[in-house]
C-alpha positions in Angstrom: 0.0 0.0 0.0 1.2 3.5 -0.6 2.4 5.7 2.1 -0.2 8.6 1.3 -2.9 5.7 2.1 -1.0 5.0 5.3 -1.2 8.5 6.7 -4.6 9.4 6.0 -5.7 5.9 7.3 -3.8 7.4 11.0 -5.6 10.4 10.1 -9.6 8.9 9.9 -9.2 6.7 13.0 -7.3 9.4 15.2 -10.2 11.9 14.3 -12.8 9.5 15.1 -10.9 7.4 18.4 -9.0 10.8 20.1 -10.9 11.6 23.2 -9.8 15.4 23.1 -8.6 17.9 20.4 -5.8 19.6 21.2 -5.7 23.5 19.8 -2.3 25.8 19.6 -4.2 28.9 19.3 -5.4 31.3 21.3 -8.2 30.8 24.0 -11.2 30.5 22.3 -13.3 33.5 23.9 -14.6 34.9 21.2 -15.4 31.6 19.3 -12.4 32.8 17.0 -10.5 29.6 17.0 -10.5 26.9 15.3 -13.0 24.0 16.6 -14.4 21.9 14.3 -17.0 19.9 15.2 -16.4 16.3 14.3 -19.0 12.8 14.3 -18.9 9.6 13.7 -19.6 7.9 10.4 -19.5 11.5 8.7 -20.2 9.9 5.0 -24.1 10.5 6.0 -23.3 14.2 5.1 -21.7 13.6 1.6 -24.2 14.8 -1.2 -24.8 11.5 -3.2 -26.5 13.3 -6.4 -25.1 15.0 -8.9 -27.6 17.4 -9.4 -28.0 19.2 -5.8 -23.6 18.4 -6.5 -24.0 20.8 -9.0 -26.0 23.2 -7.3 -23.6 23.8 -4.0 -25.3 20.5 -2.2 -28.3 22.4 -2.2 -31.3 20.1 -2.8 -33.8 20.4 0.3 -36.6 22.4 -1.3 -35.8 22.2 -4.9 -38.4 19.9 -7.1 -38.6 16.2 -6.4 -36.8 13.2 -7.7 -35.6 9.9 -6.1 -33.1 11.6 -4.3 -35.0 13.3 -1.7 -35.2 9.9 0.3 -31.7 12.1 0.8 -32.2 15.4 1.0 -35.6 15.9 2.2 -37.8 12.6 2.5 -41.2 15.0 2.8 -41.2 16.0 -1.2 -41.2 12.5 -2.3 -45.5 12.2 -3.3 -44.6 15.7 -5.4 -42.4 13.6 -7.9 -44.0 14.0 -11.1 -43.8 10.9 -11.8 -45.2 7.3 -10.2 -42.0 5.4 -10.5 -38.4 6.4 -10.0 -34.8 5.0 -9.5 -31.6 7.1 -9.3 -27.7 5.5 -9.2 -25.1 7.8 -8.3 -20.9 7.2 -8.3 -19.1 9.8 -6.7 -14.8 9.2 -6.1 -13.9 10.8 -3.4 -11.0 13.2 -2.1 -9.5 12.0 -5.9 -6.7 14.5 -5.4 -5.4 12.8 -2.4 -5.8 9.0 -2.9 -7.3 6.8 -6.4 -9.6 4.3 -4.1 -12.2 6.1 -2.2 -15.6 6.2 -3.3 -19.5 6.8 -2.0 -22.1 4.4 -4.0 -25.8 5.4 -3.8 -29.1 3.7 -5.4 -32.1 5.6 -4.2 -36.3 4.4 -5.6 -39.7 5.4 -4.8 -43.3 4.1 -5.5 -46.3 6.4 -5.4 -49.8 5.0 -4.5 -53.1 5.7 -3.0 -56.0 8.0 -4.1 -54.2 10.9 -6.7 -51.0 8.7 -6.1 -50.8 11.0 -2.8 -48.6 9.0 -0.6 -44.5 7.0 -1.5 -42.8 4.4 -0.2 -39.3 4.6 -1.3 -36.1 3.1 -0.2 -32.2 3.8 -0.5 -28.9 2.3 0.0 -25.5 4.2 0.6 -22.1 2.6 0.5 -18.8 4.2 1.1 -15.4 2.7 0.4 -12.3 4.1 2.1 -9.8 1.7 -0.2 -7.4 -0.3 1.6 -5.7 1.1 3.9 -2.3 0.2 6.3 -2.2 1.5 9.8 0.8 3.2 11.5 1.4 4.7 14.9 2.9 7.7 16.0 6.1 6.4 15.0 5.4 4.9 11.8 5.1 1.4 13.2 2.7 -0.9 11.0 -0.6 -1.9 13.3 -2.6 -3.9 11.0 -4.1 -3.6 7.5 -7.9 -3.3 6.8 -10.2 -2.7 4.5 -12.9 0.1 6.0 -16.0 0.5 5.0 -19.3 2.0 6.0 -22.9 1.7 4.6 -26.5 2.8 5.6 -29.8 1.2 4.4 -33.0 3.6 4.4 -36.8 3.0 4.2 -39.1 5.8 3.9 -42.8 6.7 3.9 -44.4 10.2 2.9 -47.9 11.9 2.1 -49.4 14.6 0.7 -51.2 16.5 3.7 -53.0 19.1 1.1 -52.5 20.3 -2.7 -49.3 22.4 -1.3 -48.1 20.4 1.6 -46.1 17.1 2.6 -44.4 15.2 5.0 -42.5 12.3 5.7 -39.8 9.7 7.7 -37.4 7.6 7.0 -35.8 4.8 9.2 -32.0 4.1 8.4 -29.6 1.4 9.7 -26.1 2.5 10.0 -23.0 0.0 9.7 -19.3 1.6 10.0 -16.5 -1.1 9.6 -14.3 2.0 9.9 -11.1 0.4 11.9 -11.3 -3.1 10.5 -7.5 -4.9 11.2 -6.7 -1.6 13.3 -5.6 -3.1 17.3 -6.7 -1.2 19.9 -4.0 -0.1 22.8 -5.0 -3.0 24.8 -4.5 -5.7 22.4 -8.3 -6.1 21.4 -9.8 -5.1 18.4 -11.9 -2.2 17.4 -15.5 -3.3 16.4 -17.6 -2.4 14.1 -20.4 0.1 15.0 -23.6 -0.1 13.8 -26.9 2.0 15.1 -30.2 3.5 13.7 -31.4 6.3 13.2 -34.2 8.5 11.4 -35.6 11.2 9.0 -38.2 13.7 9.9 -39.0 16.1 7.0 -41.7 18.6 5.6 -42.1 20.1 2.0 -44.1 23.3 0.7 -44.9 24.4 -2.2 -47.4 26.6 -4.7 -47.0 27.4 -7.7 -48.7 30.3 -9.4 -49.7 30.3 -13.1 -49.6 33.6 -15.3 -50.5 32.2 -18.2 -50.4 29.4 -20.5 -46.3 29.0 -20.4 -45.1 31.0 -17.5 -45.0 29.8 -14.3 -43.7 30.9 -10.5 -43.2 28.4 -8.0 -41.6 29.3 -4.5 -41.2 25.8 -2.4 -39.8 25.2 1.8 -38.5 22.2 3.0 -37.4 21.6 6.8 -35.8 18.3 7.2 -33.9 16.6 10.9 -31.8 14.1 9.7 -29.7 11.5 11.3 -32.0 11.6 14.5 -30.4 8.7 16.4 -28.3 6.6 18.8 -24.3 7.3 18.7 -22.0 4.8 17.3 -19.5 3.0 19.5 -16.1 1.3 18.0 -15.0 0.0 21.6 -16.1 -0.2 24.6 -14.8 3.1 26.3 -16.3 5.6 23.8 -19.6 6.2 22.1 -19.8 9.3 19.7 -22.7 11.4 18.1 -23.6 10.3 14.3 -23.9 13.8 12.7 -27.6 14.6 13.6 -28.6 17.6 11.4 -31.1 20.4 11.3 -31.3 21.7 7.2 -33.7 24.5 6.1 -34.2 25.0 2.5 -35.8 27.6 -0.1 -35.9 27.3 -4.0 -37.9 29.8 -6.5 -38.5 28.5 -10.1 -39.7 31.0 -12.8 -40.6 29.4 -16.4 -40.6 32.7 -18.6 -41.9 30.9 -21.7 -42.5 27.7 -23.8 -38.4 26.2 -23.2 -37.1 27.8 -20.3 -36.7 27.4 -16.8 -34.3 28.6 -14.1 -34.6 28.2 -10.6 -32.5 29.2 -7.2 -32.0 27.7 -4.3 -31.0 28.4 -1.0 -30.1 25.8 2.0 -28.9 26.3 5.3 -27.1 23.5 7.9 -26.4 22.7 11.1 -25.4 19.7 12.9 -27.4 19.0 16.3 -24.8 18.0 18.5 -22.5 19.7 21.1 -19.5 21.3 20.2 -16.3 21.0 21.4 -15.6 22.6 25.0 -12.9 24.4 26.1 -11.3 23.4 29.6 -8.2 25.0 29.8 -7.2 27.8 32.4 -3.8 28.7 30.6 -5.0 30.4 27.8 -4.2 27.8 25.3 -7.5 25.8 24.2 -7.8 22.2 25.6 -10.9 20.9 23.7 -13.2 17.9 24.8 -16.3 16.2 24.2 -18.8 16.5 26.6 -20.8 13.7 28.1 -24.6 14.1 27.0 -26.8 12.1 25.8 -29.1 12.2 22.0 -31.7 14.2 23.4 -29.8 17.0 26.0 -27.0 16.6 22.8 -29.8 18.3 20.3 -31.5 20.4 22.7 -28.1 21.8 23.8 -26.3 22.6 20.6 -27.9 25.9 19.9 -26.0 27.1 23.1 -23.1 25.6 24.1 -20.6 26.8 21.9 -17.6 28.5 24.0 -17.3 31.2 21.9 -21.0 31.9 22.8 -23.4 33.1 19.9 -20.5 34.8 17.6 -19.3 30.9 17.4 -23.0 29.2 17.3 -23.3 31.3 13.8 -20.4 30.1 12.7 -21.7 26.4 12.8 -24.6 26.9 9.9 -23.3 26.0 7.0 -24.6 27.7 3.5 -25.4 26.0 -0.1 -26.5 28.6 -3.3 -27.4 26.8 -6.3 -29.4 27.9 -9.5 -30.3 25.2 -12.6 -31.3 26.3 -15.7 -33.9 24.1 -18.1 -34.2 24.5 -22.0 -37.3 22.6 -22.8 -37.0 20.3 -19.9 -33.9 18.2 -21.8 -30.8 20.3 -20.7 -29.8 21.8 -17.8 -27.4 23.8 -16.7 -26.3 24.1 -13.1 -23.8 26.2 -10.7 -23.7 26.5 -7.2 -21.2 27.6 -3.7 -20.7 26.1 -0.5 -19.6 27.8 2.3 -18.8 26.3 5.6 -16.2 29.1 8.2 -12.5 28.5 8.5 -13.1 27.8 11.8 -15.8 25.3 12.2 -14.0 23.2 8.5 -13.7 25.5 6.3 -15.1 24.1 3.2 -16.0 26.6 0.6 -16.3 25.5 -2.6 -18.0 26.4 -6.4 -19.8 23.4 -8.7 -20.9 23.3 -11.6 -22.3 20.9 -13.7 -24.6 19.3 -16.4 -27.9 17.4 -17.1 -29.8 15.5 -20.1 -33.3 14.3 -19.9 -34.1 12.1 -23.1 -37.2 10.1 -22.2 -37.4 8.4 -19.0 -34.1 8.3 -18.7 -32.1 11.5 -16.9 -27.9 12.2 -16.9 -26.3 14.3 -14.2 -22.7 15.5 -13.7 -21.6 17.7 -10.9 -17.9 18.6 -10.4 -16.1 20.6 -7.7 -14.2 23.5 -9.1 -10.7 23.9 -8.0 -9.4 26.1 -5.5 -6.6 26.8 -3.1 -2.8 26.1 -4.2 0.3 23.9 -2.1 -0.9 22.8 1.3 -4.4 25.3 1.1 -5.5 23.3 -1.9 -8.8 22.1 -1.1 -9.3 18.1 -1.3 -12.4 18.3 -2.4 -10.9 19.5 -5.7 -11.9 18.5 -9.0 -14.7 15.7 -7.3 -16.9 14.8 -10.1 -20.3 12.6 -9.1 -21.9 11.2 -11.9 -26.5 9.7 -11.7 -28.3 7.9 -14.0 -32.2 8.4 -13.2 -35.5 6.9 -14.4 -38.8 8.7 -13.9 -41.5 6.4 -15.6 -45.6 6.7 -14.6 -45.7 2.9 -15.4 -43.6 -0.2 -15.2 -43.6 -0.9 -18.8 -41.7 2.4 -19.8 -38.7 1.2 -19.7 -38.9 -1.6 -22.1 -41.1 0.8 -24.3 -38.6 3.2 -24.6 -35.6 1.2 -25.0 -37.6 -0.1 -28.0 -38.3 2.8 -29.4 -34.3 3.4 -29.1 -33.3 0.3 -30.5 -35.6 1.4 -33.5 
């Protein structure tokens, strides 16, 4: 295995096994320093669809597809459509290492009177490579092969013309420190847990006349809701619980063309970091709550008091642009502060409709140079959907296509 695998391999399992974080900054009074707030099995947070990829990750209000059993399980009975499947392959941190990547197949079925309630169902797998472990001092500690999955099952309704809502139940595995020995001599073990999706979706649209069209749409969405994941027996850590707000407003301004923007806002629901130093240097740890006093607290715990709590929402601006419902164009920024990650980031990307079938790239645009390169660089995500009102469209189409 290569060195660079090595490191970062130290890296993941001393970010998720350290039970402190250790700043060499100033005290943190002002919530000016640097205190990322960090969860287990973090891959629940990676966008898996390339067209809220394209878009900044924005995707919580923005029209339905198979991916909301993602981003916002409550707009699934608005897809237009009865049926729908969506595949999505996104390589990971490809600047860094050639081997990681997150898998995603998503579906839904609509039924019931007007076709006013879904059942749909998703499965997410992530693939860190292989990796060889090293200590401190570059000793070898085992070799593994981590990976993590989750497997999701959702139900929604419409609740009137303009509003829905839904859940969706997930099981979590994380296989994160398979072969990696523990201090003691034992084993890490996997972690597994469950968790669940609460999520609500609004929307009217307004019609002017025959081709134009305003639609302004609101989705709320808690996601993650859940028990914490433990690797061994000393140490059980939040899974990233997560409040996200969304707002999108679509204007059709004739016969072929659309363009809507999009605006989400994030925040993870569980307690950050605390600072327990006297000497002026910041000695971060995690404090001992539980699920419930972890959510309830987070809005107010941050040492930095409210200048740091604002720092923890994190921002996605997206806009997508239709010509006659077959191309799209799409752009978007993501901004998370230097303090609290500092991810920021500009997408763009493409889409083709032909059919029942629908293409989607996203790709991250580079930024940063030398060490402040971002490593989220040049990540390109790539879905294949199907959108059908009855199961024999498929086999229709791809003979129509054949001749």
């Amino acid at each position: 295995m290569s060195k660079r695998n090595s490191l970062i391999g130290l890296g993941l399992v001393a970010c998720l096994f350290s039970a402190s974080a250790q700043a060499q900054n100033k005290s943190n009074v002002d919530g000016s320093s640097i205190n990322t707030i960090t969860t287990a099995v973090p891959f629940l947070r990676i966008s898996p669809d390339a067209r809220s990829g394209a878009m900044g990750d924005a995707g919580i209000a923005i029209s339905a597809d198979a991916n909301a059993q993602y981003w916002n399980i409550g707009k699934m009975p608005f897809n237009e459509k009865n049926y729908g499947l969506s595949l999505t392959y996104t390589p990971w941190l490809k600047d860094l290492v050639p081997d990681i990547f997150l898998a995603y197949i998503s579906g839904y079925t609509k039924f019931g009177e007007n076709h006013n309630q879904a059942i749909s169902a998703s499965l997410r797998y992530f693939s860190l490579g292989d990796i060889n472990y090293v200590d401190i001092n570059a000793s070898p500690t085992g070799t593994g092969k981590p990976r993590e999955f989750s497997l999701d099952l959702g139900y929604s309704r419409k609740l009137s013309e303009v509003l829905s809502a839904g859940v969706s139940l997930r099981y979590i595995h994380s296989n994160i420190a398979s072969g990696l020995a523990g201090g003691s001599g034992a084993d890490y073990k996997p972690g597994n847990t469950a968790a669940a999706d609460v999520g609500i979706y609004y929307t009217k649209t307004n019609e002017i006349d025959e081709f134009r069209k305003r639609n302004f749409s609101f989705g709320a969405v808690i996601s993650n809701l859940g028990g914490k994941m433990s690797y061994s027996s000393t140490r059980k850590d939040f899974i990233p619980i997560n409040l996200g707000l969304g707002i999108a407003y679509t204007s059709k301004f004739d016969e072929f063309n659309k363009i809507t923007f999009a605006l989400d806002v994030n925040k993870l629901l569980v307690p950050t970091p605390l600072d327990s130093s006297t000497s002026g240097t910041p000695a971060y740890y995690y404090p001992d709550k539980t699920v419930v006093s972890g959510v309830l607290g987070s809005f107010g715990d941050a040492p930095g008091g409210f200048n740091e709590e604002l720092r923890e929402f994190n921002f996605s601006l997206g806009a997508e642009y239709w010509y006659q419902d077959q191309f799209a164009l799409r752009a978007g920024y993501y901004y998370e502060d230097k303090t609290k990650g500092d991810r920021k980031y500009f997408t763009v990307g493409l889409g083709v409709k032909y059919n029942v079938f629908t293409l989607n790239g996203a790709y991250i645009v580079p930024s940063g140079s030398g060490i402040s390169r971002n490593p989220l660089s040049n990540t390109l995500r790539f879905t294949l959907g199907f959108d059908f009102n009855d199961l024999t469209a498929i086999t229709t189409s791809s003979s129509d296509n054949a001749n």
